[in-house]
OpenMM code with the backbone's topology and positions (N, CA, C; nanometers):
from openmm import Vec3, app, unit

residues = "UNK UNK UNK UNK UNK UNK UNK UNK UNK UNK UNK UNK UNK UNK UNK UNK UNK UNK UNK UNK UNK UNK UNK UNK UNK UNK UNK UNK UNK UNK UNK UNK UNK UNK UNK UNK UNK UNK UNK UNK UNK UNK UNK UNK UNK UNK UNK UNK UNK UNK UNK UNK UNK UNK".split()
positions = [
    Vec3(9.7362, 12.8717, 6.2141),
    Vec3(9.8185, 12.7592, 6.2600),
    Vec3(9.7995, 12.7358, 6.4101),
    Vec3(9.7313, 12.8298, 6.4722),
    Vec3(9.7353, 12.8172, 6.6001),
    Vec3(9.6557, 12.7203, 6.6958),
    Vec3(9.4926, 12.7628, 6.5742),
    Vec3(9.3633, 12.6354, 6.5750),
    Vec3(9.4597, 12.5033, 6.6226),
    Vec3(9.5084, 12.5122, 6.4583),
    Vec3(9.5328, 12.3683, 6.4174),
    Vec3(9.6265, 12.3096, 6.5438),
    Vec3(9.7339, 12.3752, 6.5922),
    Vec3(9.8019, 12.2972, 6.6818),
    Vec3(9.7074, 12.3055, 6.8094),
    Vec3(9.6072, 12.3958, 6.8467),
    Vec3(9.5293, 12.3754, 6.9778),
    Vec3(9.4288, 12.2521, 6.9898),
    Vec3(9.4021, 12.2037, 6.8260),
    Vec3(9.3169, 12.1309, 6.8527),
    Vec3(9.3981, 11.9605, 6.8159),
    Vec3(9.5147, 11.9808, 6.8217),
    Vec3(9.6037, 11.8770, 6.7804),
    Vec3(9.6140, 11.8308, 6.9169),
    Vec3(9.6590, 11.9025, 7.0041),
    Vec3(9.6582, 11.9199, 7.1435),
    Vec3(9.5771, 11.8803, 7.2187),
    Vec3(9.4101, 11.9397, 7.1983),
    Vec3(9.3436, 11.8456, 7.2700),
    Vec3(9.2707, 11.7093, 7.2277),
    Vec3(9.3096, 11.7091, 7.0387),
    Vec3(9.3222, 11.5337, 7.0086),
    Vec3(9.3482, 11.4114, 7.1476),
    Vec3(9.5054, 11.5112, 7.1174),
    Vec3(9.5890, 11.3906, 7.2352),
    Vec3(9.5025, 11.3868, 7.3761),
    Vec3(9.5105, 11.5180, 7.4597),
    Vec3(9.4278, 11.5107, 7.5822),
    Vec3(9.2974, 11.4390, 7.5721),
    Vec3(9.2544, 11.4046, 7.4630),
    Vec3(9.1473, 11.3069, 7.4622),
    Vec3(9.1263, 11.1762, 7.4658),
    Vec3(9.2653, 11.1574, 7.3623),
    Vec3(9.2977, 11.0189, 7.3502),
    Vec3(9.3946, 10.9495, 7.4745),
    Vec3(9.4756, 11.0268, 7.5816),
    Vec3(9.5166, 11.0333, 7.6760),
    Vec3(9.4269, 11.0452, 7.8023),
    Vec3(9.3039, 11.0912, 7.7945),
    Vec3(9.2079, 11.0635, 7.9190),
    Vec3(9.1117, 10.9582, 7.9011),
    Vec3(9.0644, 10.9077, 7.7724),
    Vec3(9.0086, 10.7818, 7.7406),
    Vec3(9.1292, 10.7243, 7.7404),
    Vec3(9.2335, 10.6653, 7.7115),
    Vec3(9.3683, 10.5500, 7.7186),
    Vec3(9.3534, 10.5143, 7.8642),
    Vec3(9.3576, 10.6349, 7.9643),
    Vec3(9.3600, 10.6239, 8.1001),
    Vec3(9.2691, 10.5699, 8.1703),
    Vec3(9.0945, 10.5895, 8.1080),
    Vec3(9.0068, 10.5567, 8.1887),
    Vec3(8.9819, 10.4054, 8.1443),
    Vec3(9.0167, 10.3955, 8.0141),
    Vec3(9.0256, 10.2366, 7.9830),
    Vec3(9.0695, 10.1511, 8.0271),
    Vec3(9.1881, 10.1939, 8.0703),
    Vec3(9.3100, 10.1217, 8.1689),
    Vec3(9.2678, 10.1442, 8.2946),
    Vec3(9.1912, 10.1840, 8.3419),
    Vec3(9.1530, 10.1974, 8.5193),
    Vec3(9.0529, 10.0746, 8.4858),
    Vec3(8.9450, 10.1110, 8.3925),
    Vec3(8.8632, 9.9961, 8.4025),
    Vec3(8.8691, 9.8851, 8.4175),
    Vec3(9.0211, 9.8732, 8.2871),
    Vec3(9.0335, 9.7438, 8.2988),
    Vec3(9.0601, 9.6926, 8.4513),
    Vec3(9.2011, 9.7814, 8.5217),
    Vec3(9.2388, 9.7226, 8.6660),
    Vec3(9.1087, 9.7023, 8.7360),
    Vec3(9.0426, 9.8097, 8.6603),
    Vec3(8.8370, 9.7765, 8.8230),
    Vec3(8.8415, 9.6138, 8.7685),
    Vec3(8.7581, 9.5792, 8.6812),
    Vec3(8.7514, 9.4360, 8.6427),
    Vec3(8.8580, 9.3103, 8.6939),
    Vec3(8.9536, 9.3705, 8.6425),
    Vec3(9.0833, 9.2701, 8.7174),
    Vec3(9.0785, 9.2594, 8.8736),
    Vec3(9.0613, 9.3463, 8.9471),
    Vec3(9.0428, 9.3673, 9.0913),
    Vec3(8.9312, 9.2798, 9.1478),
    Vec3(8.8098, 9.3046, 9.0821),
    Vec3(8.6554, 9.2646, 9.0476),
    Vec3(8.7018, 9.0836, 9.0620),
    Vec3(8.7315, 9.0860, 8.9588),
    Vec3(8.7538, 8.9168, 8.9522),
    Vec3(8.8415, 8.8655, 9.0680),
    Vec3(8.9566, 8.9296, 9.0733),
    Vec3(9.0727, 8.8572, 9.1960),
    Vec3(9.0029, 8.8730, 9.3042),
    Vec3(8.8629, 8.9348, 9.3457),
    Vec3(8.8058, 8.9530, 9.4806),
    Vec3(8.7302, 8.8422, 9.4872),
    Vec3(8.6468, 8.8249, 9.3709),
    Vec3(8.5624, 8.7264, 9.3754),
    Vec3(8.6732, 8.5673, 9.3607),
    Vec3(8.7400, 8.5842, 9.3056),
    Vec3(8.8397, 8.4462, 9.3317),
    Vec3(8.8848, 8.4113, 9.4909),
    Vec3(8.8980, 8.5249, 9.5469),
    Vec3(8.9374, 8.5109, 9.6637),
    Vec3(8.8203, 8.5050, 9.7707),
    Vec3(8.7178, 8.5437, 9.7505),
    Vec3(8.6054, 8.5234, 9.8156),
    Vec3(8.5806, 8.3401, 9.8198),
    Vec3(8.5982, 8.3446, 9.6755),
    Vec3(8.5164, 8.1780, 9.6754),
    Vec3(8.6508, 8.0851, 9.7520),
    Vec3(8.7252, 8.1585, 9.7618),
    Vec3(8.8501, 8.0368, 9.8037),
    Vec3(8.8480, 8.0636, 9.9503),
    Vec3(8.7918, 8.1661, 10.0240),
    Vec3(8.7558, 8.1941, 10.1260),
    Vec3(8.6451, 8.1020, 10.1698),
    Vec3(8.5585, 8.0868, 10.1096),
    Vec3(8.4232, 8.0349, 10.1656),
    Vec3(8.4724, 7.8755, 10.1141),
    Vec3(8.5600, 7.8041, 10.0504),
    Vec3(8.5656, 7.6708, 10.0088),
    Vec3(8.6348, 7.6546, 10.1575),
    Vec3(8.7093, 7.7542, 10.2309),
    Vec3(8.8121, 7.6650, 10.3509),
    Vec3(8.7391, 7.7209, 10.4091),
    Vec3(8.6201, 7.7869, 10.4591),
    Vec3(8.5254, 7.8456, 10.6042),
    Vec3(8.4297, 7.7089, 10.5909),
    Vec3(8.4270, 7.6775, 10.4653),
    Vec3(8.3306, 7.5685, 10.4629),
    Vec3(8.3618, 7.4218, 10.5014),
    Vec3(8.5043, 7.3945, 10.4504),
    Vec3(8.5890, 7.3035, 10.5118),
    Vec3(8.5871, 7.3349, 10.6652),
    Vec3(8.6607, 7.4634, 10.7303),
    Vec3(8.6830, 7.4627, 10.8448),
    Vec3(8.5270, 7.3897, 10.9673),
    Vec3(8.3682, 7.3922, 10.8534),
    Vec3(8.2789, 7.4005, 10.9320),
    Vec3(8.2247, 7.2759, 10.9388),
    Vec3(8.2824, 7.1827, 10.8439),
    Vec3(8.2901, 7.0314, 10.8094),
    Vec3(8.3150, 6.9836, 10.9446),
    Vec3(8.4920, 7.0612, 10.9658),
    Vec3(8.5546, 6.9601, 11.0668),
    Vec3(8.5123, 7.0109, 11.1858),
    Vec3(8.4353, 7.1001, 11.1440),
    Vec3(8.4316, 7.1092, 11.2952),
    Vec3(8.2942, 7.0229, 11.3990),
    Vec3(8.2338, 6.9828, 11.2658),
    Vec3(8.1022, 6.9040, 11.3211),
    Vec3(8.1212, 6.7659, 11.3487),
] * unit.nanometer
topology = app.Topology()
chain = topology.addChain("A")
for resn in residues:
    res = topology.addResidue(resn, chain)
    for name in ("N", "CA", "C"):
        topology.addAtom(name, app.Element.getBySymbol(name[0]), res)
C-alpha cells in the first residue's frame, strides 16, 4: 500500500508541475502579446510625433 500511495503522490506532483508550467506559459504568451501591442502603439505615436514634427 505504500507503492501505491507514493506513486499516487507523485501522479499529483506531476500533474501539479505541468498545471504550473502551462500556466506560466500561458502568462509568457500573454505578456509576449501585451508587449508587442504596446510596442506597435508606441511606434504609431513616435511616428505621429515625427509627422509633426516635420
Amino acid at each position: 500500500t505504500n507503492l501505491i500511495k507514493a506513486n499516487k503522490g507523485d501522479i499529483l506532483l506531476i500533474k501539479l508541475k505541468t498545471f504550473l508550467i502551462f500556466t506560466q506559459y500561458l502568462n509568457y504568451t500573454k505578456i509576449q502579446e501585451n508587449l508587442g501591442l504596446l510596442r506597435k502603439e508606441l511606434v504609431l505615436k513616435l511616428g505621429k510625433t515625427d509627422k509633426q514634427k516635420t
